[in-house]
C-alpha positions as semicolon CSV with decimal commas, in nm:
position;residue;x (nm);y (nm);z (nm)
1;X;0,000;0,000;0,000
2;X;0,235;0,212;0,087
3;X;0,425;0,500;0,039
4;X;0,821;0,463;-0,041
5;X;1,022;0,627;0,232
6;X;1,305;0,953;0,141
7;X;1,429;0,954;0,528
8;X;1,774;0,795;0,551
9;X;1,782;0,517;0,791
10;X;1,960;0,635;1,095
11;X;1,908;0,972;1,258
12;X;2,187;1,207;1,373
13;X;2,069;1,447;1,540
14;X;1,725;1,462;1,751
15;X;1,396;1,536;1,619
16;X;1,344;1,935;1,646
17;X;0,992;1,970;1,529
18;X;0,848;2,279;1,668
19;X;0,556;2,321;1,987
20;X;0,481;2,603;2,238
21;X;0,761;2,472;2,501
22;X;0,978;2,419;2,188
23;X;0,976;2,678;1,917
24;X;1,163;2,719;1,654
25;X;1,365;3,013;1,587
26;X;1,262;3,136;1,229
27;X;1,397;3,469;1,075
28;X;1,077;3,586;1,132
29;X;1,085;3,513;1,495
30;X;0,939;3,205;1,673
31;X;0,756;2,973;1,533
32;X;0,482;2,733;1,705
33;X;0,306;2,424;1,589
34;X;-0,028;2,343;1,790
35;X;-0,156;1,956;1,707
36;X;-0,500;1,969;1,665
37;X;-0,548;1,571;1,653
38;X;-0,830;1,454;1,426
39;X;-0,827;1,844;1,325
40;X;-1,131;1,924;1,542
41;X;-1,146;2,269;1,684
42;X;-1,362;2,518;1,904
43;X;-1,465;2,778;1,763
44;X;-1,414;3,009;2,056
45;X;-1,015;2,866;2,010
46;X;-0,930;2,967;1,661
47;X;-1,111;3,283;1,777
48;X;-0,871;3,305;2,053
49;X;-0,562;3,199;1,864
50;X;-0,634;3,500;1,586
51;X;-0,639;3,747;1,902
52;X;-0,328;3,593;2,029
53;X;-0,181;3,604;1,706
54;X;-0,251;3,948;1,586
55;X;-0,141;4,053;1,952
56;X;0,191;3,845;1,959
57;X;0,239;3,712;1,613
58;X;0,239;3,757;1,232
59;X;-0,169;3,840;1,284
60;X;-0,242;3,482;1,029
61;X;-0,318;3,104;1,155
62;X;-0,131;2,856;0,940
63;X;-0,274;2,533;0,843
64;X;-0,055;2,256;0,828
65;X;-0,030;1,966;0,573
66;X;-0,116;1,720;0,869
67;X;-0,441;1,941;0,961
68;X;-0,258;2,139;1,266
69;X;-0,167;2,451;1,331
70;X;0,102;2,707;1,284
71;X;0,176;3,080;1,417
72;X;0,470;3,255;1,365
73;X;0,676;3,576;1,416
74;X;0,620;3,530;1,807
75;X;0,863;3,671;2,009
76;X;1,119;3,469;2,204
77;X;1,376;3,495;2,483
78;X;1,648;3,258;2,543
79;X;1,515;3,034;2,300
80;X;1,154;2,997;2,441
81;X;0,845;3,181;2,417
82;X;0,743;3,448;2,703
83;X;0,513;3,340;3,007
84;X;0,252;3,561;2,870
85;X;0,282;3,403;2,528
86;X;0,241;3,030;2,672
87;X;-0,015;3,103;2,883
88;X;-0,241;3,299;2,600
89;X;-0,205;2,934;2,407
90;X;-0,273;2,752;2,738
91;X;-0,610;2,944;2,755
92;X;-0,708;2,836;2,392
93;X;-0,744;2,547;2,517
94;X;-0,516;2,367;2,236
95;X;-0,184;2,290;2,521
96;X;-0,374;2,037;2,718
97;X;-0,096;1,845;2,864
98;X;0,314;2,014;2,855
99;X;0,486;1,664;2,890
100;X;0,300;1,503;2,512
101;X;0,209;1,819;2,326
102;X;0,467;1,717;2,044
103;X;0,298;1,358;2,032
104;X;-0,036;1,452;1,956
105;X;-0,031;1,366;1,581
106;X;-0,349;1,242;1,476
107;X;-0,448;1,290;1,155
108;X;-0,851;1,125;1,097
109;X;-1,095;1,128;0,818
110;X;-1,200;1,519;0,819
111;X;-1,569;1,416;0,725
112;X;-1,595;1,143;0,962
113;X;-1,908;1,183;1,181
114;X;-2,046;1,453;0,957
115;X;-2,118;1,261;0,647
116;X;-2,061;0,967;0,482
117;X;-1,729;0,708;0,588
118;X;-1,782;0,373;0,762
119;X;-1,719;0,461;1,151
120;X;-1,724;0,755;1,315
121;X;-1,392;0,776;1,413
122;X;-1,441;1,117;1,668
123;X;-1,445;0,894;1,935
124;X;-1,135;0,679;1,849
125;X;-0,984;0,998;1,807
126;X;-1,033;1,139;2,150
127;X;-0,979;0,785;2,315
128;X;-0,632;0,761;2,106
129;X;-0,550;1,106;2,202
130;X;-0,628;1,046;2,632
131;X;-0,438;0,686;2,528
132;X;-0,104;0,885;2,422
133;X;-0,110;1,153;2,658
134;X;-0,168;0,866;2,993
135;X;0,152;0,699;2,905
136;X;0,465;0,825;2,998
137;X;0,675;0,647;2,774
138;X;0,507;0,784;2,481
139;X;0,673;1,106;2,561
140;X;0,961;1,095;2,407
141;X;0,843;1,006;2,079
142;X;0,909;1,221;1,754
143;X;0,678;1,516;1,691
144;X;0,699;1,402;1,346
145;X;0,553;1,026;1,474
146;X;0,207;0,997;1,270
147;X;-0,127;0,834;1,336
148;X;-0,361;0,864;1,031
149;X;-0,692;0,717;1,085
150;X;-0,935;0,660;0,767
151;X;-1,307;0,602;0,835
152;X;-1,338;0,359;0,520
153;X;-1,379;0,661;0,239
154;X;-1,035;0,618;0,134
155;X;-0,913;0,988;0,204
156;X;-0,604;0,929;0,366
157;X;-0,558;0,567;0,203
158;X;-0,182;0,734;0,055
159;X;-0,073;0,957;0,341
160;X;0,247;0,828;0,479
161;X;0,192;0,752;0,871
162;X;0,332;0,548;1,145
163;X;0,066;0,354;1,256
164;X;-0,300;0,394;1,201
165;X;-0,636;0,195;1,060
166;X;-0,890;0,189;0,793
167;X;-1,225;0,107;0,857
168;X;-1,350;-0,240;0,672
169;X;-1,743;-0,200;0,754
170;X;-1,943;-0,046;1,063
171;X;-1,725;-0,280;1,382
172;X;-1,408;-0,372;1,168
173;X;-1,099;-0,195;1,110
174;X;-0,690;-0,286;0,969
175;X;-0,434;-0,169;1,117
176;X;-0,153;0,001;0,964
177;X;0,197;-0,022;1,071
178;X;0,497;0,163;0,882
179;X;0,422;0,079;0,550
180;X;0,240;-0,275;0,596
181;X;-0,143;-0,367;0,659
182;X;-0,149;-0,560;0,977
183;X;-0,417;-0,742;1,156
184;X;-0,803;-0,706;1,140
185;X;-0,911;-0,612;1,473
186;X;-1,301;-0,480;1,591
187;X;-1,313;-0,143;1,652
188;X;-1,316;-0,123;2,000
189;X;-0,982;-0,299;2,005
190;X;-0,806;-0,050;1,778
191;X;-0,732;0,214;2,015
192;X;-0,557;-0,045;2,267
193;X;-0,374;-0,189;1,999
194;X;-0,255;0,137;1,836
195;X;-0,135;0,240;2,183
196;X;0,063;-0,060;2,266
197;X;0,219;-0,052;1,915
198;X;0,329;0,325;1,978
199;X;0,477;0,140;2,332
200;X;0,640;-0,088;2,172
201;X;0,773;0,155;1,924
202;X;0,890;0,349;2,203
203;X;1,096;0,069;2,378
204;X;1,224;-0,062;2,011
205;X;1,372;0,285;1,889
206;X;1,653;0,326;2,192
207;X;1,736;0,642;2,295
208;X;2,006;0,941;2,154
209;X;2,054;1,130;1,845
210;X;2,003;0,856;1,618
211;X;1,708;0,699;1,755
212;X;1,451;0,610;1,446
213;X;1,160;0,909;1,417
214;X;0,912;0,649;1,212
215;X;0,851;0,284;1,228
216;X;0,959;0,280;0,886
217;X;1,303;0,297;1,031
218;X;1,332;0,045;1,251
219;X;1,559;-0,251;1,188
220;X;1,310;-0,543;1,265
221;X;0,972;-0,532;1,198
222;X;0,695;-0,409;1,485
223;X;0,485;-0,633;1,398
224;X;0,327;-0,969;1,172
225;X;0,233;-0,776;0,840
226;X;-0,078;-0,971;0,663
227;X;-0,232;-0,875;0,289
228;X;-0,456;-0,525;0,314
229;X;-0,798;-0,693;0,319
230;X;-1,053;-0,682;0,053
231;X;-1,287;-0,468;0,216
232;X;-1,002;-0,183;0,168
233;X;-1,170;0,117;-0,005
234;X;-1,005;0,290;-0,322
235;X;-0,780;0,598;-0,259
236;X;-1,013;0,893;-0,265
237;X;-0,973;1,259;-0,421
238;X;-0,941;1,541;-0,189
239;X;-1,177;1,712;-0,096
240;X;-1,298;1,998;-0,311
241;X;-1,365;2,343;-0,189
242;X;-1,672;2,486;-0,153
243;X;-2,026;2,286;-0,064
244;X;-1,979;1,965;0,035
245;X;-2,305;1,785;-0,036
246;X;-2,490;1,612;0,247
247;X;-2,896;1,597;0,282
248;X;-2,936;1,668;0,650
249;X;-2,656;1,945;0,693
250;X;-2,496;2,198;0,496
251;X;-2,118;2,128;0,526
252;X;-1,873;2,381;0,341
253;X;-1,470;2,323;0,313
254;X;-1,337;2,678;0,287
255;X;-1,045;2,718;0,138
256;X;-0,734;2,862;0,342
257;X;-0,553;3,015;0,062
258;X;-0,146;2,920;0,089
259;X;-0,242;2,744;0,374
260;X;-0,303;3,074;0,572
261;X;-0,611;3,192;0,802
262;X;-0,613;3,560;0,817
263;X;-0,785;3,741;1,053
264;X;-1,115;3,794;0,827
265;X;-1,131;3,505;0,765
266;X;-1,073;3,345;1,130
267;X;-1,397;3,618;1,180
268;X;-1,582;3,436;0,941
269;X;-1,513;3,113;1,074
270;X;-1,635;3,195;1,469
271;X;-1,845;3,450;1,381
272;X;-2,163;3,212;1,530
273;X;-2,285;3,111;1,189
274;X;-2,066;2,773;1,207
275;X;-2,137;2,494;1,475
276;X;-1,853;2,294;1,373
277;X;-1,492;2,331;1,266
278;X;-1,240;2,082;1,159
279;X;-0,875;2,190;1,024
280;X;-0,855;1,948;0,698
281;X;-0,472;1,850;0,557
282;X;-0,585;2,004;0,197
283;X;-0,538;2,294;0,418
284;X;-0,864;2,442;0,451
285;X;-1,158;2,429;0,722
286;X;-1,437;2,230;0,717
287;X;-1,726;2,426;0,843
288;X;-2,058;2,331;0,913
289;X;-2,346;2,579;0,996
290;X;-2,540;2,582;1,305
């Protein structure tokens, strides 16, 4: 299934992907990346974050390839962001836990729940999320250590992950490790499986500089691979802008043009006309009305 891999096979350095308690020093000034896993947001914090922004920052929200988000030109001292800074971002809501904000990598079905797919995959979502962020070995991982979770449309049946699943039907799903389909599990196993695969991840990949990022780099496979299964769906187009046609609830994907969310249009977004948001990886918002 998979995607070929351009990393080379042993690290030398450590992984230096950017968060609030780890910025990264652009010429512009500091730059932050907030995981937004499954790409589900509050309106009242993307409302907050273009406040904090056009207080602190470059006065734009940037959306991220992996549906999370990005500000930039935010001041830093010593190599960190200022205690008024962090604690702006804390009160968005987005920083829930200090010790696995890099870790929080979950990249879902954008339309899952809303319309169409095979499972709803909101609450896997949350329950992998709480999963990562209980276990203290899961820490350490690479910010750059991808879940990608497809509800069985096929959407994210090419993005390159680390461990994930694709629903079969309505109670089945395969899991997806590195590059390989692995076993068929029921859906109320995956999270506990996915979890104990990061875990095992975790204790496989050693520690220092050239400890592997991705399972794709590890030396000896994580786990039994097995054929994808033939209730696999077809890779899917992206999702258009615009409309997105459903018969119960008018759904629109607005576009974030060059992946950036000015402050007009952050307005638009959590003005109160939109009930739902949720940050897609064709960088753009799905927003559905109230």
């Amino acid at each position: 299934m998979a995607v070929s891999a351009s990393e080379p096979s042993r690290r030398t350095r450590g992984d230096l992907c950017p968060g609030v308690l780890r910025p990264w020093p652009a010429d512009d000034g500091a730059l932050v990346r907030l995981r937004v896993p499954g790409g589900r947001i509050a309106a009242a914090s993307l409302a907050a974050l273009g406040e904090l922004t056009t207080r602190f920052g470059d006065g734009t929200v940037h959306v991220t390839s992996r549906a999370n988000l990005q500000l930039r030109a935010l001041p830093s001292v010593d190599g960190s962001l200022p205690d008024e800074v962090v604690a702006a971002i804390i009160a968005t809501g987005l920083l829930p836990t200090p010790t696995h904000e890099l870790v929080r990598n979950i990249l879902a079905s954008p339309l899952t729940g809303l319309i169409g797919g095979r499972i709803d995959l909101r609450p896997v979502t949350d329950r992998l999320d709480a999963g990562l962020r209980d276990d203290p070995a899961l820490a350490g991982l690479s910010g750059r250590f991808l879940f990608v979770l497809d509800d069985g449309r096929g959407d994210l049946m090419d993005r390159p992950g680390d461990l994930g699943l694709t629903a079969l039907d309505h109670a089945a799903v395969q899991l997806r490790v590195g590059e390989d389909w692995s076993a068929v599990v029921p859906i109320e196993e995956a999270v506990d499986r996915l979890v104990e695969l990061a875990c095992a991840f975790a204790d496989a990949r050693g520690a220092g500089t050239d400890a592997p990022w991705h399972v794709r780099e590890l030396t000896a496979p994580l786990s039994a691979t097995r054929p994808g299964d033939s209730r696999l769906p077809s890779l899917a187009p992206a999702l258009p802008y615009g409309p997105v046609a459903s018969s119960a609830r008018r759904i629109e994907h607005v576009e974030a043009p060059g992946g950036i969310l000015d402050r007009a249009l952050i307005d638009r977004l959590t003005g109160g006309d939109f009930a739902e948001l949720v940050v897609t990886p064709w960088r753009g918002v799905i927003a559905v009305r109230a």
